[in-house]
ZAMARGU-4260 file (C-alpha; in steps of 0.2 Angstrom, whole numbers, plus 5000, padded with zeros to 4 digits):
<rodrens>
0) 5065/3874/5363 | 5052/3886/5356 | 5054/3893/5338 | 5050/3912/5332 | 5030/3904/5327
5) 5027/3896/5345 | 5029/3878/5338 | 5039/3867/5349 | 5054/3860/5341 | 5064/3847/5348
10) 5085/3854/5354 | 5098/3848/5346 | 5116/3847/5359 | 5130/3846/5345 | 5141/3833/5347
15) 5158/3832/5349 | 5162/3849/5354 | 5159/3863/5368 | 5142/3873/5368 | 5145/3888/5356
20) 5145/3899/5373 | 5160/3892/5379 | 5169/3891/5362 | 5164/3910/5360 | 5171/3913/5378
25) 5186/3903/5374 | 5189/3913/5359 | 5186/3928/5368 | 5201/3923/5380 | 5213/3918/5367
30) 5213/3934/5357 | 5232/3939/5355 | 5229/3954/5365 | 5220/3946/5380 | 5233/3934/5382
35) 5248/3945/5382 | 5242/3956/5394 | 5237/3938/5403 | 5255/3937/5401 | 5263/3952/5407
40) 5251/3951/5424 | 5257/3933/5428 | 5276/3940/5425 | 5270/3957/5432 | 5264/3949/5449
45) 5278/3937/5452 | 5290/3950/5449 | 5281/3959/5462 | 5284/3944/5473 | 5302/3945/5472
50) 5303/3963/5475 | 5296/3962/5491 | 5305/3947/5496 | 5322/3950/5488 | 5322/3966/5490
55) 5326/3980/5477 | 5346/3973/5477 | 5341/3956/5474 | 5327/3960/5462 | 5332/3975/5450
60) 5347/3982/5444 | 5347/3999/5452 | 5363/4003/5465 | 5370/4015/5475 | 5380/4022/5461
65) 5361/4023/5451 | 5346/4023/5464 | 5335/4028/5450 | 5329/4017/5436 | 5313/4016/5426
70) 5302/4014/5439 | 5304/4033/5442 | 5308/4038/5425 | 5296/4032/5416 | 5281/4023/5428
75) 5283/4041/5438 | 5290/4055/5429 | 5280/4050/5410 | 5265/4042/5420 | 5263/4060/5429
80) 5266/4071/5413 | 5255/4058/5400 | 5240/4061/5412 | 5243/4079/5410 | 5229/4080/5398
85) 5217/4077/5412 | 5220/4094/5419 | 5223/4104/5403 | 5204/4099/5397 | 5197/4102/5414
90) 5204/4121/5412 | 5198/4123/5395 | 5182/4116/5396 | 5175/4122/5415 | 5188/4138/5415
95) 5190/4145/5399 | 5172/4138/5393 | 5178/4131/5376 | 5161/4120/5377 | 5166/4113/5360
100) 5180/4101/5370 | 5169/4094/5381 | 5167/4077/5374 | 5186/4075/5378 | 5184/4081/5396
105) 5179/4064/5405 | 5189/4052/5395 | 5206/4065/5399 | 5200/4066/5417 | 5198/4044/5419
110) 5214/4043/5408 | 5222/4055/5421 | 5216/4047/5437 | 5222/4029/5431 | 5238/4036/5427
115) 5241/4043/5444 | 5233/4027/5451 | 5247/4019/5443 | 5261/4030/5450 | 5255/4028/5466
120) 5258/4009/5463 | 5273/4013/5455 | 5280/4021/5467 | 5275/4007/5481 | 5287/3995/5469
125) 5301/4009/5470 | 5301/4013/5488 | 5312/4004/5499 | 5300/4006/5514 | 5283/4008/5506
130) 5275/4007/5521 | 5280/4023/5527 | 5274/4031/5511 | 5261/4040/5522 | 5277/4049/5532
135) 5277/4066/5520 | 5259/4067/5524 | 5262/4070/5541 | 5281/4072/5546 | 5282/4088/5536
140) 5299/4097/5529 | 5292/4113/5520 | 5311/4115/5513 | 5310/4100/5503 | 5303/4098/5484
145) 5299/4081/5489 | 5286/4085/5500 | 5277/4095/5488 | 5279/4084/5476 | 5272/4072/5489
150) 5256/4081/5496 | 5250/4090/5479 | 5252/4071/5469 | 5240/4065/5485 | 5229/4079/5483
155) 5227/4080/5465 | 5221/4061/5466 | 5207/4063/5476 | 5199/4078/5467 | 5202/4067/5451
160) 5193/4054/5461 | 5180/4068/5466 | 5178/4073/5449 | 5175/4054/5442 | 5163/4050/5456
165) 5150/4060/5444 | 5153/4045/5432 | 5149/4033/5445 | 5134/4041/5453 | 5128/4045/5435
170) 5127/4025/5433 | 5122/4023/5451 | 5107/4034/5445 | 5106/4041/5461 | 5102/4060/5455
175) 5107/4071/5472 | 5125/4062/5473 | 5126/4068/5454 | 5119/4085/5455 | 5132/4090/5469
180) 5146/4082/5460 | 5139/4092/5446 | 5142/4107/5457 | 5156/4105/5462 | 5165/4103/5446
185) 5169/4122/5445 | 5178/4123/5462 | 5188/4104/5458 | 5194/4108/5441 | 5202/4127/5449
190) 5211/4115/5460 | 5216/4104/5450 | 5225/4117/5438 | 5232/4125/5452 | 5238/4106/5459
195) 5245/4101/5443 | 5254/4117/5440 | 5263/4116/5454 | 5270/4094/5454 | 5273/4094/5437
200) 5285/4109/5436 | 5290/4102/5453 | 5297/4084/5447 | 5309/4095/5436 | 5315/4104/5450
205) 5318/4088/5457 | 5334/4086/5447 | 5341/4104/5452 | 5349/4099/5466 | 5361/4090/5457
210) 5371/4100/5444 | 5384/4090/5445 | 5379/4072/5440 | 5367/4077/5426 | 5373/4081/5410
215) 5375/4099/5403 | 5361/4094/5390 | 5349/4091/5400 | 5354/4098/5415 | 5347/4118/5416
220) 5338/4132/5430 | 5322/4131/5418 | 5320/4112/5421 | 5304/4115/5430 | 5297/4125/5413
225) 5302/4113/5404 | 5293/4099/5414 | 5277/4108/5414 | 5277/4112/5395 | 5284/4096/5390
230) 5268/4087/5400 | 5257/4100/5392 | 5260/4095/5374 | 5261/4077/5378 | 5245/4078/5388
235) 5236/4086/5373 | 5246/4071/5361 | 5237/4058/5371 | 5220/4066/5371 | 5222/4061/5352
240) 5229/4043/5356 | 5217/4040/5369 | 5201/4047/5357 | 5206/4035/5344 | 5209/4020/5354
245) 5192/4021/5361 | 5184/4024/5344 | 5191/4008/5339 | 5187/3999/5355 | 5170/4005/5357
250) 5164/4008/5339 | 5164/4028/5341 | 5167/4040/5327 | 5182/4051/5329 | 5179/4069/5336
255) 5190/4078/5322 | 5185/4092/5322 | 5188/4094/5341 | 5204/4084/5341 | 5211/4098/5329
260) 5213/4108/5341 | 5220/4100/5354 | 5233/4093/5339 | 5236/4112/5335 | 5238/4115/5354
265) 5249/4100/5358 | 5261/4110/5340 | 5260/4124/5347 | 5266/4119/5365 | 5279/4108/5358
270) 5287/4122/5350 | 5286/4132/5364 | 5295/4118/5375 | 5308/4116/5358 | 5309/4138/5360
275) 5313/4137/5377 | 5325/4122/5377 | 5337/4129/5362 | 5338/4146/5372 | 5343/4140/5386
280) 5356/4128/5377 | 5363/4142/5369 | 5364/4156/5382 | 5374/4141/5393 | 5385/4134/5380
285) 5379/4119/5382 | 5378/4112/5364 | 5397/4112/5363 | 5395/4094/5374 | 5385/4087/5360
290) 5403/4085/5352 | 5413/4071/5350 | 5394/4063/5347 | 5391/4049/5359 | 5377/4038/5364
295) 5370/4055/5377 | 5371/4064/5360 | 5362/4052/5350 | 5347/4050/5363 | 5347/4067/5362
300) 5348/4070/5344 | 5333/4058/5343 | 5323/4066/5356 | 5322/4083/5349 | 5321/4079/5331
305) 5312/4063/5327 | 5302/4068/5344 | 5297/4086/5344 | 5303/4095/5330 | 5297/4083/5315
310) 5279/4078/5327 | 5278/4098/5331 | 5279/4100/5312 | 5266/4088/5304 | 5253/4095/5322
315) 5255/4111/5313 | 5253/4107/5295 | 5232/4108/5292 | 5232/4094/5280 | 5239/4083/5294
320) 5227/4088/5306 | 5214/4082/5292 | 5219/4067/5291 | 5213/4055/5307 | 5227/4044/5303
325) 5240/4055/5301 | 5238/4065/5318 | 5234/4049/5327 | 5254/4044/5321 | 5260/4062/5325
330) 5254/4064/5340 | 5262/4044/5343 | 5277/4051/5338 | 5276/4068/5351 | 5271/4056/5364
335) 5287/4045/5362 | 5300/4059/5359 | 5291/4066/5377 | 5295/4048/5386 | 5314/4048/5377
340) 5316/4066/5386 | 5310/4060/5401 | 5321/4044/5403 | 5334/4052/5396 | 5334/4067/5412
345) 5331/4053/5425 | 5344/4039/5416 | 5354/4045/5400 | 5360/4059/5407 | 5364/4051/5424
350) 5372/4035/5416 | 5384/4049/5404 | 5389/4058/5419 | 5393/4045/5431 | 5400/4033/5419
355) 5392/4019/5427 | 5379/4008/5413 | 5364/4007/5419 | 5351/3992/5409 | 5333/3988/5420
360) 5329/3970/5426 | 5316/3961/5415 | 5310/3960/5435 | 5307/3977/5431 | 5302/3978/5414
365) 5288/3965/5420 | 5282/3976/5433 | 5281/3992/5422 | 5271/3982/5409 | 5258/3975/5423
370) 5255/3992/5427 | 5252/3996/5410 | 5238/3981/5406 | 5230/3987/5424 | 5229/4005/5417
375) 5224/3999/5399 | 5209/3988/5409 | 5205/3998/5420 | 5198/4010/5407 | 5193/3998/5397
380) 5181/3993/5409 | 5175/4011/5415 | 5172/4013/5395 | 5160/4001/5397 | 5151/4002/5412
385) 5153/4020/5416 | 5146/4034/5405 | 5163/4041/5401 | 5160/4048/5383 | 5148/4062/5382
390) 5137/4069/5365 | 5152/4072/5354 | 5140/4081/5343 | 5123/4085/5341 | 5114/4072/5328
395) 5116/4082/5311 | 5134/4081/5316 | 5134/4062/5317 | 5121/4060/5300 | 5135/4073/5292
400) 5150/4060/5296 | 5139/4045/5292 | 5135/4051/5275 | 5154/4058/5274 | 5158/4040/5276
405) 5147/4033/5265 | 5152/4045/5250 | 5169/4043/5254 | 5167/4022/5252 | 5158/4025/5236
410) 5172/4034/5230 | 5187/4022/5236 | 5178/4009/5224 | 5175/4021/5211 | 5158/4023/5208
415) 5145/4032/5213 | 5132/4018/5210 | 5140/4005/5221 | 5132/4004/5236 | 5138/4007/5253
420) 5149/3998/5264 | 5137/3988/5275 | 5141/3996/5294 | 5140/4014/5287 | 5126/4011/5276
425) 5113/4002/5289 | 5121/4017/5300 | 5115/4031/5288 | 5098/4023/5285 | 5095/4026/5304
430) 5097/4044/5302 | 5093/4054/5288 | 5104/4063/5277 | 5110/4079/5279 | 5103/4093/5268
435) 5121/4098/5265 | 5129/4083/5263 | 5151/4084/5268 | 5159/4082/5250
</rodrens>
């Protein structure tokens, strides 16, 4: 072994224990979070083996009576709206040309493709002859929501695949591949919108054809508006969840000043949804059925206070939206009351209706998780391989939230004269100071 000055020294093997790469790689793999998701694919994959050997009787807990469980209500009807934040930046950035959201576009667009990935896969689980998943494609029935659903959930994939494909030839480095992807951003994202528009109002109108088995709460006409501003909100919420993870797991600074808005859009769609929703109770005469209160009554109680009204609130308030931690936690909160809203149309409502009980199979619980570690690696590795996050700022913007940092470290130990926390201070002495520094 050679040493820093050229002189040759002899190598020392320690004894006793594994090479320090192989305890750092063990390490690695025995970090909580890498083992439970090792857990949920091992449980995930042999679930899967018993669905398509068992079958959906053998294997889950849906019937007859209740054909629909959580693999459509939440890995398909929350996995569709949660990636809704794909399309809304796409239409803001390259149709609306509010440049200052751009560093959101790409990581909503990847976060949207996975999730529609997984619904795909979802859906495979569900299906009681997924091999013939590729029949709407082709056996058409015009009359039927289904098949609308069908084709515009298949086309909206592949131009979310077309518009990551820039990501990939970006890191190809193959420049003419990029430059046409490049072009045809415009003409993708108009299609895209228009797509979207159409399946997510689409999977409300699903439930219209059944007025009789869905409960006067949650059953209504303007299902399909409530669908598509429910996925809005959400899809804005988990712009700010996604933003914050990847600071975390990347070692990004947080784009506050460009997650405010999306946190002040995602209020103001939630109380548009919360608007729309109370109308339409009212003018049907549907809250009297929220009395004697009930377990229906209780989900629904939870879902429009704890998860709109009291999220939609704390999104509006500007001192929330200040705070990085505080609108991470509401927009937590926005996204869980939208997936209580969902489950509670595709199973609530359906189990107070028809009276029959309706509790998932930890076969499917196990499948729904491995579908959630696959979409959680998936970008995880695209994070690191592909350029995903763009310029947030230019570099004063970056010097002006180092130095932020730093002033604010010096304060929490209160005093001006201690010097500043490690990370931030060797951070700040790579780039100057701002003139102005943030106080």
């Amino acid at each position: 072994m050679t040493r820093w000055d050229g002189n040759e020294v002899a190598a020392r093997k320690p004894q006793g224990s594994a090479p320090p790469r192989s305890r750092a790689m063990l390490r690695a793999l025995l970090q909580p979070w890498r083992v439970l998701g090792l857990i949920c694919l091992s449980a995930g994959l042999y679930s899967g083996v018993l669905r398509f050997t068992r079958g959906l009787a053998g294997s889950t807990h849906l019937s007859d009576a209740f054909p629909w469980g959580l693999w459509i209500g939440f890995d398909v009807l929350c996995g569709v709206g949660l990636a809704a934040g794909g399309f809304t930046l796409s239409a803001m950035v390259y149709v609306f040309r509010l440049e200052r959201y751009k560093a959101l576009a790409r990581p909503a667009v990847l976060t949207a493709f996975i999730g529609y990935l997984l619904v795909i896969g979802g859906l495979m689980f569900d299906l009681g002859r997924p091999w013939n998943i590729w029949h709407p494609l082709v056996m058409w029935n015009p009359h039927s929501v289904m098949f609308e659903v069908a084709w515009c959930v298949t086309l909206y994939t592949i131009v979310l695949a077309a518009e990551v494909s820039a990501m990939v030839f970006e890191r190809l480095r193959w420049p003419r591949a990029t430059r046409i992807a490049h072009l045809l951003t415009f003409p993708l994202t108009i299609m895209a919108v228009l797509l979207s528009m159409l399946h997510q109002s689409s999977l409300g109108s699903l439930f219209l054809i059944m007025p009789g088995r869905l409960h006067p709460l949650w059953y209504s006409m303007l299902l399909p508006v409530l669908f598509f501003t429910s996925a809005v909100a959400a899809g804005l919420a988990m712009v700010i969840v996604e933003s914050n993870l990847s600071a975390r797991a990347f070692g990004r600074y947080i784009e506050m000043e460009v997650l405010r808005g999306a946190a002040r859009g995602a209020a103001v769609m939630a109380g548009v949804f919360l608007s729309i929703r109370f109308l339409d109770l009212i003018y049907r005469g549907a809250l009297r059925s929220l009395w004697p209160l009930n377990r229906a009554g209780v989900f629904f109680l939870v879902e429009v206070i704890v998860g709109f009204l009291v999220p939609m609130i704390l999104l509006a308030s500007p001192r929330i939206r200040g705070n990085a931690r505080w609108m991470y936690r509401s927009a937590q909160l926005l996204i869980l009351g939208f997936i209580v809203y969902r489950l509670d149309v595709s199973i609530t409502g359906f189990e107070a209706m028809s009276g029959v009980t309706y509790v998932p199979a930890w076969t499917e619980v196990a499948i729904t998780l491995m579908l959630i570690t696959i979409g959680v690696t998936l970008f995880n590795l695209a994070g690191r391989f592909l350029p995903v996050f763009e310029a947030a700022a230019d570099e004063q913007q970056q010097r002006e939230w180092l130095w932020a940092q730093e002033i604010a470290w010096q304060r929490h130990v209160g005093a001006a004269a201690v010097p500043a926390s490690p990370p931030v201070a060797a951070s700040a002495a790579a780039l100057a100071r701002p003139e102005t520094p943030m106080v």
